[in-house]
PyMOL commands that place a pseudoatom at each C-alpha (Angstrom):
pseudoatom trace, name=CA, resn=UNK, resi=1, chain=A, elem=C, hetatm=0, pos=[-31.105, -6.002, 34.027]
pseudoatom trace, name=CA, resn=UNK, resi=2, chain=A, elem=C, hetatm=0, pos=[-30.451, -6.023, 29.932]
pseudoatom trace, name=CA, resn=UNK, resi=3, chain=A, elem=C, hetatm=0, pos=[-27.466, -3.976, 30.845]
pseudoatom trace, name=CA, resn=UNK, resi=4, chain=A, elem=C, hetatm=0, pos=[-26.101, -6.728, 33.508]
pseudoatom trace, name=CA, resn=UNK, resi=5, chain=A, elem=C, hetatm=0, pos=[-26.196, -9.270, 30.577]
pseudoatom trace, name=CA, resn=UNK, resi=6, chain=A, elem=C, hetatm=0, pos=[-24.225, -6.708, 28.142]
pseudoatom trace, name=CA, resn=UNK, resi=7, chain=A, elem=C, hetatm=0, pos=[-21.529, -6.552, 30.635]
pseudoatom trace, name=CA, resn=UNK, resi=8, chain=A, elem=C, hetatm=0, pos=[-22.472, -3.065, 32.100]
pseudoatom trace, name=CA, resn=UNK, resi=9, chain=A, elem=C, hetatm=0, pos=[-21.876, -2.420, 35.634]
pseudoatom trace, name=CA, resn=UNK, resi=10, chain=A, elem=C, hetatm=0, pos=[-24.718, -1.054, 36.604]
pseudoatom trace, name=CA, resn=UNK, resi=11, chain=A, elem=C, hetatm=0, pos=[-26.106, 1.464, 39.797]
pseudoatom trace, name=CA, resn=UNK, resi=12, chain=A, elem=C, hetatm=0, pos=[-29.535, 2.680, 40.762]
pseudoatom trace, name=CA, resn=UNK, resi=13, chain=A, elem=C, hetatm=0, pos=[-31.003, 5.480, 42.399]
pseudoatom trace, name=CA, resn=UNK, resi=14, chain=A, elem=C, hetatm=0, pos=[-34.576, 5.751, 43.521]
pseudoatom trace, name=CA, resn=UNK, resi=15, chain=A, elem=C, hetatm=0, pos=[-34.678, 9.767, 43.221]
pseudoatom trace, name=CA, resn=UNK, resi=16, chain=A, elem=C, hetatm=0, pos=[-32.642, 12.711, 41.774]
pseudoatom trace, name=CA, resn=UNK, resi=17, chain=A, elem=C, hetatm=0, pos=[-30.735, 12.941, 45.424]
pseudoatom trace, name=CA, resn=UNK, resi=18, chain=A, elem=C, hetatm=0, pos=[-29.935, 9.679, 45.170]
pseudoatom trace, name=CA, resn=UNK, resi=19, chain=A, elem=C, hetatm=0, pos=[-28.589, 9.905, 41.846]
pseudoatom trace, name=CA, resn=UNK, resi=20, chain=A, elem=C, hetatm=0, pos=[-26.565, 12.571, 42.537]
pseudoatom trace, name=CA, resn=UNK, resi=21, chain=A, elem=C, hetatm=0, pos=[-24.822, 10.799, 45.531]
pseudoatom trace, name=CA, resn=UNK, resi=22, chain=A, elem=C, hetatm=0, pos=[-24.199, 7.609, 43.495]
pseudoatom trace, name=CA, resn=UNK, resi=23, chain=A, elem=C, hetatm=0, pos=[-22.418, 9.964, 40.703]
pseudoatom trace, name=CA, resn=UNK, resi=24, chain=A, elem=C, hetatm=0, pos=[-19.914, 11.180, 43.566]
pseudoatom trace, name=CA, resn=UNK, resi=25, chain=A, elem=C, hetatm=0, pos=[-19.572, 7.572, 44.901]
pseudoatom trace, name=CA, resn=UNK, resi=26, chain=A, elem=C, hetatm=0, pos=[-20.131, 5.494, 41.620]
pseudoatom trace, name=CA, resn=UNK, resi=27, chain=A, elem=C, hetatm=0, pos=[-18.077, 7.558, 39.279]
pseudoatom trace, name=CA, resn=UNK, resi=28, chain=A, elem=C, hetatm=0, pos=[-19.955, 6.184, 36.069]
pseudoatom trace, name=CA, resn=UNK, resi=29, chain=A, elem=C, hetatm=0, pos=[-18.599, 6.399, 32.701]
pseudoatom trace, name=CA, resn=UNK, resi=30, chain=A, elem=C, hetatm=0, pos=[-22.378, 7.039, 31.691]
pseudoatom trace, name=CA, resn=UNK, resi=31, chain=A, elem=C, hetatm=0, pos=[-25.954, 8.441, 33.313]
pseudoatom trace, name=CA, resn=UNK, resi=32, chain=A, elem=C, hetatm=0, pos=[-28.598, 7.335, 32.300]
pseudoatom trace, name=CA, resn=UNK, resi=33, chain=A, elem=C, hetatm=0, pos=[-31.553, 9.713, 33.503]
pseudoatom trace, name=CA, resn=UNK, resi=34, chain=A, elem=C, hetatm=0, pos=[-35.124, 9.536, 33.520]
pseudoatom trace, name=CA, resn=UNK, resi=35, chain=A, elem=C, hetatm=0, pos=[-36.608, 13.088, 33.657]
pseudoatom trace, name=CA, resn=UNK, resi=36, chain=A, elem=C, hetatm=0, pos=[-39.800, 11.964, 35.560]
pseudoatom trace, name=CA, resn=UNK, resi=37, chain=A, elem=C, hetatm=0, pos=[-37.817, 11.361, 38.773]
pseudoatom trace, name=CA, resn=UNK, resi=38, chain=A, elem=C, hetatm=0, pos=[-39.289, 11.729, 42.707]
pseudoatom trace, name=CA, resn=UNK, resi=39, chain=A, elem=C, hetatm=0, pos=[-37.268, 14.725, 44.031]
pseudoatom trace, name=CA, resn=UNK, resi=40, chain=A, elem=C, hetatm=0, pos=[-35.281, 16.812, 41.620]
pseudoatom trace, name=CA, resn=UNK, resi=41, chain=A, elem=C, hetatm=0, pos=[-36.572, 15.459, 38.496]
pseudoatom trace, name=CA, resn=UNK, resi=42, chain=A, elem=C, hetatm=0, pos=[-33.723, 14.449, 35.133]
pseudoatom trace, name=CA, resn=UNK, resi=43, chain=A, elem=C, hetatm=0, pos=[-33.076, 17.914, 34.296]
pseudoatom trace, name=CA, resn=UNK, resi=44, chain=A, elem=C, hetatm=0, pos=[-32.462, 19.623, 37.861]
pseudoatom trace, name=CA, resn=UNK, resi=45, chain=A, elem=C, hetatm=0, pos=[-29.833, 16.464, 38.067]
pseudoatom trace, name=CA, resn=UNK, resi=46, chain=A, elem=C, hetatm=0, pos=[-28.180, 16.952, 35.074]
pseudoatom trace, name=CA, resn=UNK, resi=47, chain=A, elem=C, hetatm=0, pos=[-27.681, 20.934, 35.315]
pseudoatom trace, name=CA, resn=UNK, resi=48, chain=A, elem=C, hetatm=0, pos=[-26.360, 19.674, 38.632]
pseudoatom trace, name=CA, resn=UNK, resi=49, chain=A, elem=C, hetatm=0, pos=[-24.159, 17.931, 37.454]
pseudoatom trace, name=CA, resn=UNK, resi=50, chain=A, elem=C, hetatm=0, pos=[-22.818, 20.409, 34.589]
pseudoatom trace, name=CA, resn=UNK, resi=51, chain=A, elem=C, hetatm=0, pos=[-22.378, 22.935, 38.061]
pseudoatom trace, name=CA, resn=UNK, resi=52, chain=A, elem=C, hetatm=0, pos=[-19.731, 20.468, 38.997]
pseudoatom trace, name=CA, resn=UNK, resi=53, chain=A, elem=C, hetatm=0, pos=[-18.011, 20.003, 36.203]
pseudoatom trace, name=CA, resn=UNK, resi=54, chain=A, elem=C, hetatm=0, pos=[-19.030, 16.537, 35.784]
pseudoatom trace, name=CA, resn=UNK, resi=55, chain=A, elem=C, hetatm=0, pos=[-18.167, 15.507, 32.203]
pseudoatom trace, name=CA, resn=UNK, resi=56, chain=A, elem=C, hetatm=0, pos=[-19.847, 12.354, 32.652]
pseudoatom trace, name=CA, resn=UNK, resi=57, chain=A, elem=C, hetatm=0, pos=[-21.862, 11.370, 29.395]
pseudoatom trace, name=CA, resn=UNK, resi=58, chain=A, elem=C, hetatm=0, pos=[-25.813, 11.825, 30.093]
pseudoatom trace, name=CA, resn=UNK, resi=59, chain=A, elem=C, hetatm=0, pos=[-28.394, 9.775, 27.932]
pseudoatom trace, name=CA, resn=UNK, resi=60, chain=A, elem=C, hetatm=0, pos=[-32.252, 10.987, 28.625]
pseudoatom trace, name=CA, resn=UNK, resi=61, chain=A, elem=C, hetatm=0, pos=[-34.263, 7.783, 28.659]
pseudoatom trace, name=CA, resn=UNK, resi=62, chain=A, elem=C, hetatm=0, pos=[-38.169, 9.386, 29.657]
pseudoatom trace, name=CA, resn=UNK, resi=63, chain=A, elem=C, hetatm=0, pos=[-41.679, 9.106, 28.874]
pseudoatom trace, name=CA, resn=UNK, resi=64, chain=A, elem=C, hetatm=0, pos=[-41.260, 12.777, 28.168]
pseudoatom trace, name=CA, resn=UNK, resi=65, chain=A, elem=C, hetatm=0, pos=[-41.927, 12.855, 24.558]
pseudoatom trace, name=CA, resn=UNK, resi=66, chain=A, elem=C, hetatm=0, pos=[-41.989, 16.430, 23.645]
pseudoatom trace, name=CA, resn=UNK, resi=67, chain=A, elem=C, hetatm=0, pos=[-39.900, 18.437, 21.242]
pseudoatom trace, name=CA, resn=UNK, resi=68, chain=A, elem=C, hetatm=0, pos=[-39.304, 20.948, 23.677]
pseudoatom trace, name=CA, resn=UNK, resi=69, chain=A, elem=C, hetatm=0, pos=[-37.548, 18.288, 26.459]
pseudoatom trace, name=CA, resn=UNK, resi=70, chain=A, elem=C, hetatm=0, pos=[-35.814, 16.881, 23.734]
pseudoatom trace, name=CA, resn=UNK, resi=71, chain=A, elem=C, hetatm=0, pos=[-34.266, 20.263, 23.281]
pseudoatom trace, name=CA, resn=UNK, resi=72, chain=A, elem=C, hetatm=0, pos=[-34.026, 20.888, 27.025]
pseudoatom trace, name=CA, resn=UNK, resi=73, chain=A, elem=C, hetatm=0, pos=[-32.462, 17.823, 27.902]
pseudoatom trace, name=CA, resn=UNK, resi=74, chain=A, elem=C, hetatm=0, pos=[-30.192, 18.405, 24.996]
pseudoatom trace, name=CA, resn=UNK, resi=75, chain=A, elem=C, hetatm=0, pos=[-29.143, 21.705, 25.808]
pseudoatom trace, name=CA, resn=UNK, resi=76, chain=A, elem=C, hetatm=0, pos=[-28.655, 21.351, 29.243]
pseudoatom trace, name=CA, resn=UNK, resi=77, chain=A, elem=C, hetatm=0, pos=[-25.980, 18.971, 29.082]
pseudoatom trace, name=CA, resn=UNK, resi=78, chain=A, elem=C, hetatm=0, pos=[-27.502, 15.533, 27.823]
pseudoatom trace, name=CA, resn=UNK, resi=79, chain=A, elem=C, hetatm=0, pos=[-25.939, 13.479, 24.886]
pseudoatom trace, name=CA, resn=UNK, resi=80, chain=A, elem=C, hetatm=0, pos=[-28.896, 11.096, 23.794]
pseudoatom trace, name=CA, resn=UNK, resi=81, chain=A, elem=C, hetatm=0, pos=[-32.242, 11.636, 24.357]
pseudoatom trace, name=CA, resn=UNK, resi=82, chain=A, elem=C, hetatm=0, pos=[-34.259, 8.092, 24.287]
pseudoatom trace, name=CA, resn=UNK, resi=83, chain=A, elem=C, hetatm=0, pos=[-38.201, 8.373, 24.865]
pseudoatom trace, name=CA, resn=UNK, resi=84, chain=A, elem=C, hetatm=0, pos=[-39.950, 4.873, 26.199]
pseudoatom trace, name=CA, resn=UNK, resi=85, chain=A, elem=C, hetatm=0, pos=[-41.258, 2.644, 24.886]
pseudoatom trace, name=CA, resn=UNK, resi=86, chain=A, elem=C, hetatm=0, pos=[-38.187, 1.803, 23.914]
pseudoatom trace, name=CA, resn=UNK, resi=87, chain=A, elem=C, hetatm=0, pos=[-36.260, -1.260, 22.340]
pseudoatom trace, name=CA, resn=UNK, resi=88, chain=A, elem=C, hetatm=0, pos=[-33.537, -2.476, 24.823]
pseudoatom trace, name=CA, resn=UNK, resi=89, chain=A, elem=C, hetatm=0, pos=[-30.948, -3.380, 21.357]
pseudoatom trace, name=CA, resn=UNK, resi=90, chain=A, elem=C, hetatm=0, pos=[-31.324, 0.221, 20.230]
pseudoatom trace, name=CA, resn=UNK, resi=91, chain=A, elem=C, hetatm=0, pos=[-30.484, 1.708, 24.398]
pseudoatom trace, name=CA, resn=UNK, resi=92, chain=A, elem=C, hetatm=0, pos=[-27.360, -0.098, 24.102]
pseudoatom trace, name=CA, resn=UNK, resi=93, chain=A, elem=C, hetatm=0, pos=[-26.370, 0.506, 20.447]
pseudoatom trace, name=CA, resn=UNK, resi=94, chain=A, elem=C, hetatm=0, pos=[-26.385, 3.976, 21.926]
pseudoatom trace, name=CA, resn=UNK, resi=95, chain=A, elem=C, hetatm=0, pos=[-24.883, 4.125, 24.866]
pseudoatom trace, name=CA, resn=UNK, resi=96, chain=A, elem=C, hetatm=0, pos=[-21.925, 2.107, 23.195]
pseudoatom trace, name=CA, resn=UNK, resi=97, chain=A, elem=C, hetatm=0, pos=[-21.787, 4.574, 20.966]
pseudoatom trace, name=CA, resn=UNK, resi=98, chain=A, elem=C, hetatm=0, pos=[-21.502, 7.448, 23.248]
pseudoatom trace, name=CA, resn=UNK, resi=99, chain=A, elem=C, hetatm=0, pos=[-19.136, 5.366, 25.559]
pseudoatom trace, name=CA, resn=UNK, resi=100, chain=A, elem=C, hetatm=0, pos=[-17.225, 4.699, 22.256]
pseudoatom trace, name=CA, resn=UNK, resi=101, chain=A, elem=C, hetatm=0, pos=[-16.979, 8.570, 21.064]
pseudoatom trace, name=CA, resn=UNK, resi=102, chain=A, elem=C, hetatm=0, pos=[-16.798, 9.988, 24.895]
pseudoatom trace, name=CA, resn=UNK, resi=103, chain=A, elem=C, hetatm=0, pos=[-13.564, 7.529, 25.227]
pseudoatom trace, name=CA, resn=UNK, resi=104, chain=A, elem=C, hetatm=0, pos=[-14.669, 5.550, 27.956]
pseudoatom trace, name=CA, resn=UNK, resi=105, chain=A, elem=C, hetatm=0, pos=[-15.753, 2.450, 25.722]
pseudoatom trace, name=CA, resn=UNK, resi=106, chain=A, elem=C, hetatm=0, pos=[-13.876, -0.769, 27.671]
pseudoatom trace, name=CA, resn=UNK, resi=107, chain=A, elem=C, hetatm=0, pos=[-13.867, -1.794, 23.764]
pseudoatom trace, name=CA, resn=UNK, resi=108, chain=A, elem=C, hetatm=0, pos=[-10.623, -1.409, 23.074]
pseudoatom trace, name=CA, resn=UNK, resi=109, chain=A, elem=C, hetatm=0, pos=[-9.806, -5.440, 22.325]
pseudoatom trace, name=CA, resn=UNK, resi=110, chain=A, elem=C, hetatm=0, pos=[-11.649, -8.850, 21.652]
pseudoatom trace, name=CA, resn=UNK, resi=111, chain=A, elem=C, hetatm=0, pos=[-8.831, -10.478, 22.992]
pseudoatom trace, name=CA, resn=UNK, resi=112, chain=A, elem=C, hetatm=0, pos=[-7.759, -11.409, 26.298]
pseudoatom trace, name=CA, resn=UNK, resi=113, chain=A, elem=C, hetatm=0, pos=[-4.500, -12.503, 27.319]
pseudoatom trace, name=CA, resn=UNK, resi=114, chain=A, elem=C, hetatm=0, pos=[-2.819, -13.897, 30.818]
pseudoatom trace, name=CA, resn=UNK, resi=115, chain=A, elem=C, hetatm=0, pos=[0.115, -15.569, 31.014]
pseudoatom trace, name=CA, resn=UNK, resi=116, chain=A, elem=C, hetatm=0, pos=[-0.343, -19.154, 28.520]
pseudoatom trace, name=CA, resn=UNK, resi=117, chain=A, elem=C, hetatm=0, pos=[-4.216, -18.293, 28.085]
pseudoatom trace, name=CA, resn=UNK, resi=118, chain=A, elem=C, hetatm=0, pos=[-5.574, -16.071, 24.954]
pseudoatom trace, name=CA, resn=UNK, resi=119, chain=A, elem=C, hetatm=0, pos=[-9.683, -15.389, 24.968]
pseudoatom trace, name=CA, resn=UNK, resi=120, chain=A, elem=C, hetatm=0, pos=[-10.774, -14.109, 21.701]
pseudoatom trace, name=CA, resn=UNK, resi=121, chain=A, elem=C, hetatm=0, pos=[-14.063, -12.775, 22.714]
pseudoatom trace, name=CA, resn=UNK, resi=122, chain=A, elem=C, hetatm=0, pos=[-15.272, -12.347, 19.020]
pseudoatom trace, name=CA, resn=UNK, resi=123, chain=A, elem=C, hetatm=0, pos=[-14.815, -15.557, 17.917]
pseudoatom trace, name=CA, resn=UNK, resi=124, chain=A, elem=C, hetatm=0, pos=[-15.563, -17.035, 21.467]
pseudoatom trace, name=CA, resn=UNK, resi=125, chain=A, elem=C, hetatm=0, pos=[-12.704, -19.103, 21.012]
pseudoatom trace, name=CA, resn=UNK, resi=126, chain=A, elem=C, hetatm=0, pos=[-9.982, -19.778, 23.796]
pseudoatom trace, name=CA, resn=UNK, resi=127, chain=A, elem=C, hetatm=0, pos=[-6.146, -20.727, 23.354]
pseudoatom trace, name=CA, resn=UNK, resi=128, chain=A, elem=C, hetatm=0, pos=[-3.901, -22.590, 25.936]
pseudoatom trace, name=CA, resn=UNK, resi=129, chain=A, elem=C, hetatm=0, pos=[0.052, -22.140, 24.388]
pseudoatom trace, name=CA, resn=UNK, resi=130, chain=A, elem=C, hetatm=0, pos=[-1.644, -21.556, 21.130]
pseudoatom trace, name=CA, resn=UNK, resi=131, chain=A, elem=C, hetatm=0, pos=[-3.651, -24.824, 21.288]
pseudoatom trace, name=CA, resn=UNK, resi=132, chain=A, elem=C, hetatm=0, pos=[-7.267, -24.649, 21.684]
pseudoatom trace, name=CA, resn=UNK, resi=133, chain=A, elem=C, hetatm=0, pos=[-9.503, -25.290, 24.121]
pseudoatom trace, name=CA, resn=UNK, resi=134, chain=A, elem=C, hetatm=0, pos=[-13.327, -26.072, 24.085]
pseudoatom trace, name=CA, resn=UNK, resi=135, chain=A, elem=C, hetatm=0, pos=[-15.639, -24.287, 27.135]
pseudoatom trace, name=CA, resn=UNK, resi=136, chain=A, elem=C, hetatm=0, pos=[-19.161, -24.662, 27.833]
pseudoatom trace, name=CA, resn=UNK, resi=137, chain=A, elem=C, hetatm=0, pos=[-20.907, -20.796, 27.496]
pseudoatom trace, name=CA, resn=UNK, resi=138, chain=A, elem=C, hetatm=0, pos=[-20.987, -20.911, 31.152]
pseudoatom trace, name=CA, resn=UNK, resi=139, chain=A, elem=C, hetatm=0, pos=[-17.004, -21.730, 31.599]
pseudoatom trace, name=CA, resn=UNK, resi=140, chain=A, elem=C, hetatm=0, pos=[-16.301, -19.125, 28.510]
pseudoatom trace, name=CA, resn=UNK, resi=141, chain=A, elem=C, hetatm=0, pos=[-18.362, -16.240, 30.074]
pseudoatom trace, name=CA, resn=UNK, resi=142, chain=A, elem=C, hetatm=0, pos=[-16.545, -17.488, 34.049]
pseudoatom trace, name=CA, resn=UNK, resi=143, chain=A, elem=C, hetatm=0, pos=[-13.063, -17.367, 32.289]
pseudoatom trace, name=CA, resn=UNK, resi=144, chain=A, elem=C, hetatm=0, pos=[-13.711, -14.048, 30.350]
pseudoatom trace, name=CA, resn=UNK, resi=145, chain=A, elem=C, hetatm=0, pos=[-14.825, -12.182, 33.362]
pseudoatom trace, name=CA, resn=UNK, resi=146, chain=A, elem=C, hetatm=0, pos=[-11.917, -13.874, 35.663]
pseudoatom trace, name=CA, resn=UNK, resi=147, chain=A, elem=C, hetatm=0, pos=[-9.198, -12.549, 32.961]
pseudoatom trace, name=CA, resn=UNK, resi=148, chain=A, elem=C, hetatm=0, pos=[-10.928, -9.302, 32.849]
pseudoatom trace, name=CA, resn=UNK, resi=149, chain=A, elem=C, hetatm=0, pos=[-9.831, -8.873, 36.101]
pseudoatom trace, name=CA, resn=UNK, resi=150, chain=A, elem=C, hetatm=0, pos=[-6.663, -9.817, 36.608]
pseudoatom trace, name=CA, resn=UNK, resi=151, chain=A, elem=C, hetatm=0, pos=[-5.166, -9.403, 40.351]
pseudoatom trace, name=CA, resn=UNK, resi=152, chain=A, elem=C, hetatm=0, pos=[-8.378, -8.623, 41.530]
pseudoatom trace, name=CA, resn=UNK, resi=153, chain=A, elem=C, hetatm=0, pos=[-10.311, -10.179, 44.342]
pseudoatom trace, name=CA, resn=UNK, resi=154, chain=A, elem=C, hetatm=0, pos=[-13.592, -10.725, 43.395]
pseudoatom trace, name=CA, resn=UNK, resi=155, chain=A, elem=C, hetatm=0, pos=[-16.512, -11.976, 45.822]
pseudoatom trace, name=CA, resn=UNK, resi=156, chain=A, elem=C, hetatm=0, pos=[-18.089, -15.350, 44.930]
pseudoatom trace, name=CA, resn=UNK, resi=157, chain=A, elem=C, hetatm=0, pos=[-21.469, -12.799, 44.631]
pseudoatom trace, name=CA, resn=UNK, resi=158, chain=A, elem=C, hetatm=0, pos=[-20.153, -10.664, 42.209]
pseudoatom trace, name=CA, resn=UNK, resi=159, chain=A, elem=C, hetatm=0, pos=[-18.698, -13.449, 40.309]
pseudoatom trace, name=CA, resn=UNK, resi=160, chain=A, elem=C, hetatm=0, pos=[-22.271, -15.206, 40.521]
pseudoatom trace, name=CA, resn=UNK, resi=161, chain=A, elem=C, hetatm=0, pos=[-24.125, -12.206, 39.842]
pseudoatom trace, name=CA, resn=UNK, resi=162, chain=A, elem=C, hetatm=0, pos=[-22.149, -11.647, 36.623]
pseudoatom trace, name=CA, resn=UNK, resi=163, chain=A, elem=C, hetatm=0, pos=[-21.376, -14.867, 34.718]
pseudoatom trace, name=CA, resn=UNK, resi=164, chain=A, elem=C, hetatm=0, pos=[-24.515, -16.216, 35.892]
pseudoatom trace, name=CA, resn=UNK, resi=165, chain=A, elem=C, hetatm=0, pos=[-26.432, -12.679, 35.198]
pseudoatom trace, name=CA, resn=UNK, resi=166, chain=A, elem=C, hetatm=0, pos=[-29.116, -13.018, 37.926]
pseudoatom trace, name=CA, resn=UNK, resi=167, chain=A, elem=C, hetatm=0, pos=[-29.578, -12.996, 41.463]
pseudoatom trace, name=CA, resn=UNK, resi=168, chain=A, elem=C, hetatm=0, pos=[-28.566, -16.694, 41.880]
pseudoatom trace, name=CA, resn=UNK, resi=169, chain=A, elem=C, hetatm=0, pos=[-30.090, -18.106, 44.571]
pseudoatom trace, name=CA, resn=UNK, resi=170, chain=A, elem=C, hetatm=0, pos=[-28.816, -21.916, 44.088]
pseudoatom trace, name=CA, resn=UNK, resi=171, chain=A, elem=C, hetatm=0, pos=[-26.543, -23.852, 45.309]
pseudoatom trace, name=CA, resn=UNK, resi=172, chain=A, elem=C, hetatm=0, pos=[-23.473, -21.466, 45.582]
pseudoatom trace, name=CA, resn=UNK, resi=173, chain=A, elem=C, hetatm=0, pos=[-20.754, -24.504, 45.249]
pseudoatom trace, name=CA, resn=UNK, resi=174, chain=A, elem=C, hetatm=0, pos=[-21.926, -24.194, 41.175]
pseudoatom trace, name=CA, resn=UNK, resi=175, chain=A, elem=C, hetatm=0, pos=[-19.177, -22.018, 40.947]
pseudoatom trace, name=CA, resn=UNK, resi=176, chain=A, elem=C, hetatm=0, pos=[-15.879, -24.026, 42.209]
pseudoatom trace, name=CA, resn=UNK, resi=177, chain=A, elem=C, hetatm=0, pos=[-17.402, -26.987, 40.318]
pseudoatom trace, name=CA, resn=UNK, resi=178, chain=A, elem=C, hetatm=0, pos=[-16.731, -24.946, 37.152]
pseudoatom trace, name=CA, resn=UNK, resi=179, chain=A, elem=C, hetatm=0, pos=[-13.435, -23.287, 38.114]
pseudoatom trace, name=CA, resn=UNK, resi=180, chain=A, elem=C, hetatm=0, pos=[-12.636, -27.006, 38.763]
pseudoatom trace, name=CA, resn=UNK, resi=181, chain=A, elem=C, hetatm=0, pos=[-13.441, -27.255, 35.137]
pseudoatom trace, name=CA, resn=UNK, resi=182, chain=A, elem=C, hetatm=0, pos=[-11.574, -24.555, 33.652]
pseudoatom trace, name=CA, resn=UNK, resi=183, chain=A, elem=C, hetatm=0, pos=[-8.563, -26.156, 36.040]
pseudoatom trace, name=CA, resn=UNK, resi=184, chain=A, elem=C, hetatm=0, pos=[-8.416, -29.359, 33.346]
for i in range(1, 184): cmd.bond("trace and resi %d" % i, "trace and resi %d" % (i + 1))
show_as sticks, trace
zoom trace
């Protein structure tokens, strides 16, 4: 769930089958893997994985403490190699790190731009024909993700699930109330 509310798309999979499948179906710009997996275990999916050719940027996040899985997972075709506990800041300092030197970091700028609107995510600060504009969190974090995706049709779920980062089971008419905002 951390991941959700760092803007990470994110997909499961109960077992290494699984996790295979949702590679092929998914296309992720990172894995992360537990080794301790029901089925074919971290490792069996990741030298999978390198069979294919799949380039795909591997982090090992495990229980599986040991110098010599560290090396395993290393060699056989992981980047990172996080052992739990872990701290949930430090997980995504390095996985933007090894989205950032892979090239698939979505970093690339703070600022948004459609048509007469400019979102400076950085400053959280949004323009209107260079004029500014004050937003709740709520309508900045609604705006940001609608400008992310420009053309695109998104579900009133997704949209829910992602500026309101949770499984919202209220009253689902939230959401045009605050596009009715941004509308002013």
């Amino acid at each position: 769930m951390a991941l959700k509310y760092n803007d990470f798309t994110v997909a499961t999979a109960a077992d290494g089958n699984e996790a295979l499948e949702q590679v092929s179906d998914f296309r992720p710009d990172l894995i992360v893997l537990d080794v301790m997996m029901p089925g074919l275990d971290g490792f069996q999916v990741a030298k999978r994985l390198a069979e294919r050719s799949n380039d795909v940027p591997i982090l090992f996040l495990t229980a599986r403490d040991t110098t010599d899985d560290k090396i395993r997972g290393l060699t056989i075709g992981g980047d990172d190699y996080m052992t739990k506990p872990f701290s949930v800041e430090e997980l995504i300092a390095r996985i933007k790190v090894i989205l950032r030197r892979s090239g698939r970091s979505r970093e690339e700028s703070p600022r948004l731009t459609y048509l007469d609107l400019e979102l400076d995510d950085d400053t959280r600060e949004v323009f209107r024909d260079g004029n500014p504009i004050e937003l709740t969190d709520t309508e900045f974090r609604l705006l940001r993700y609608l400008m992310s995706n420009p053309r695109r049709v998104l579900s009133r779920a997704q949209i829910l699930d992602h500026v309101w980062e949770y499984d919202f089971a209220g009253d689902a008419r939230v959401l045009e109330t605050y596009v009715s905002y941004l509308r002013r």
